[in-house]
C-alpha positions, 0 to 999 in steps of 0.5 A: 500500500503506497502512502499519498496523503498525511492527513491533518487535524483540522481544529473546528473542521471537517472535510469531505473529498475537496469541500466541507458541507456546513449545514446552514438550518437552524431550528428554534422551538418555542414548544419543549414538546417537538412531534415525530413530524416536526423532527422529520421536518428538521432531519430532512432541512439539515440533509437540503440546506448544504453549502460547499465551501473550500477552506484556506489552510495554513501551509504546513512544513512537509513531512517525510513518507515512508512506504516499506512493505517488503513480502516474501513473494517472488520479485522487486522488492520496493520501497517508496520515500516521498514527502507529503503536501497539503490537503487540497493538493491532487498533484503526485507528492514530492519524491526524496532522491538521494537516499542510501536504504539497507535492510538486514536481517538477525543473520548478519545478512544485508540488502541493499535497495538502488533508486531507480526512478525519483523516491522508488528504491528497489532490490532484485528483478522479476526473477528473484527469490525473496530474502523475507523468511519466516520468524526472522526479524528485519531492520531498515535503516534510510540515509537520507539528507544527514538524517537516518530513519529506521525500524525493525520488523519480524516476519511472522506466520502466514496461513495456507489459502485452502480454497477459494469458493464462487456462488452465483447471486440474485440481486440482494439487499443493494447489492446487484446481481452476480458472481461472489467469492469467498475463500477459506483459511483457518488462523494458527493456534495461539492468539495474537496473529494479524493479517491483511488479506488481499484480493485481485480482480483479474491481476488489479489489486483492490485496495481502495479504503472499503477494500482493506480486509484486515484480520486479528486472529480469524475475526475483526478484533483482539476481543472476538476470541476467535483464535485458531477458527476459520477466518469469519465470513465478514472476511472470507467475503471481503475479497469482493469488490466493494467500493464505488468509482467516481459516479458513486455506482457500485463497482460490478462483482465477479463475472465468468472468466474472471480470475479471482486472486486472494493473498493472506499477508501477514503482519505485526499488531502495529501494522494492524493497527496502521492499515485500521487507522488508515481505512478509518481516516481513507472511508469516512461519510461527509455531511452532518454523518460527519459529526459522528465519526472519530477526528481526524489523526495523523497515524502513527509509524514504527520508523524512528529519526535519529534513533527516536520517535518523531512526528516528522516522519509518517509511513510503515515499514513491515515484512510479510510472509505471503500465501495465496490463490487464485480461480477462475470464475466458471459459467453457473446455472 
């Protein structure tokens, strides 16, 4: 997952794509006895009477992003160093050149990553064997401009992706018909083991927020007691598309001959809880549903600067044992 935005805390502010919707209905009762009719009549003005406004925002001093997701899989391995912009810049963020990047592992082994376009950092080709193998531990340490950041990671268990299973549907409850898929993998005996599992649609990753399939144990969270278990069905189905493109019309699900590929990745509590926050901040609703919803952070990153902790610095570095599979959709009756 590629790092693009930090998101601000706005004090007193709160946004949705490029405006914030302000209501701008006030109600004053005379009466303290309010009918059903009269607050109907109220929820339906606050949903009318919206103004957009976009907002002049203080300029902010850039923040160096990290973006270090190593895997086991076969091939490049790739890391991303940019710096971030303002919250209405669209434009492609800022890439940091220049920078000296070395992972190593508990063996004394050291990898060494080559830029090879501005702010894209990589280590082998197409035909390399991954140098990420389970339960080792990795540290990245990044030279760049004086400054050293670093982190460390373990490479931890991955389970078996034992099939993937796809049904045939009638259009049910808003969602429209077709084909849908499920897999199925059972999480490791001894709780505390995080995932994050991701699908493919005919080779194009869907990682769009309300795409972000993250699993503790075999449920949602380190509460639901569900250690060792087949993962739930909530998350055996996350691997369908889910989202909604730039006209607000659900994307379509799986149809014959498509390749359905599922990838179990694991990943350390902290990163868990990264992708979590990233996925709260990414899929928020606009309007006055915003009043409801958690404030805005900046999430928070495993990567030191000069030896200590910083909010100069945003991203993740995490090493991922990898299990996957794929199937082809098949014409049903």
């Amino acid at each position: 997952m590629k790092t693009r935005k930090v998101l601000f805390i706005i004090k007193n502010q709160l946004f949705k794509n490029r405006a914030m919707k302000i209501n701008c209905f006030s109600v004053f009762a005379k009466n303290r006895l309010i009918s059903i009719y009269t607050l109907l009549g109220l929820f339906l003005a606050l949903q009318a009477c919206e103004d957009e406004i976009t907002p002049t925002l203080d300029p902010l001093e850039p923040l160096v992003t990290i973006d270090a997701w190593l895997h086991s899989k076969s091939g490049e391995q790739v890391i991303y160093i940019q710096e971030t912009t303002s919250y209405f810049d669209q434009s492609e963020p800022p890439a940091r050149s220049g920078a000296e990047i070395v992972v190593s592992d508990d063996l004394g082994n050291t990898f060494e990553f080559n830029e090879t376009e501005p702010g894209k950092y990589v280590w082998g080709d197409e035909s390399s064997f991954s140098f990420v193998n389970t339960n080792r531990i990795y540290e990245l340490e990044i030279n760049l401009d004086g400054d050293v950041y670093s982190a460390v990671s373990e490479a931890n268990r991955s389970p078996t992706v034992d099939s993937i299973v796809v049904e045939k549907r009638e259009e049910d409850l808003g969602q429209p018909a077709g084909y849908y898929a499920q897999f199925y993998a059972r999480d490791f005996t001894g709780p505390g083991d995080t995932y994050w599992i991701r699908s493919y649609k005919n080779g194009e990753y869907l990682g769009k927020p309300s795409e972000i399939n993250l699993a503790y144990d075999a449920a949602f969270s380190a509460g639901g007691n569900f250690d060792g278990f087949t993962f739930i069905s909530p998350i055996r189905e996350g691997i369908n598309p889910n989202d909604e493109d730039e006209n607000e019309e659900a994307l379509p699900p799986f149809e014959p001959g498509d390749v359905v590929r599922v990838e179990i990745w694991s990943i350390t509590n902290g990163a868990f809880q990264f992708l979590a926050d990233v996925a709260d901040l990414t899929n928020r609703e606009g309007g006055t549903q915003a009043l409801f919803q958690s404030p805005i952070f900046n999430t928070k990153t495993n990567i030191l600067l000069n030896g200590q902790t910083t909010d100069k610095v945003v991203g993740y570095f995490n090493t991922s044992m990898v299990n996957s599979l794929e199937k082809t959709v098949e014409e049903q009756e």
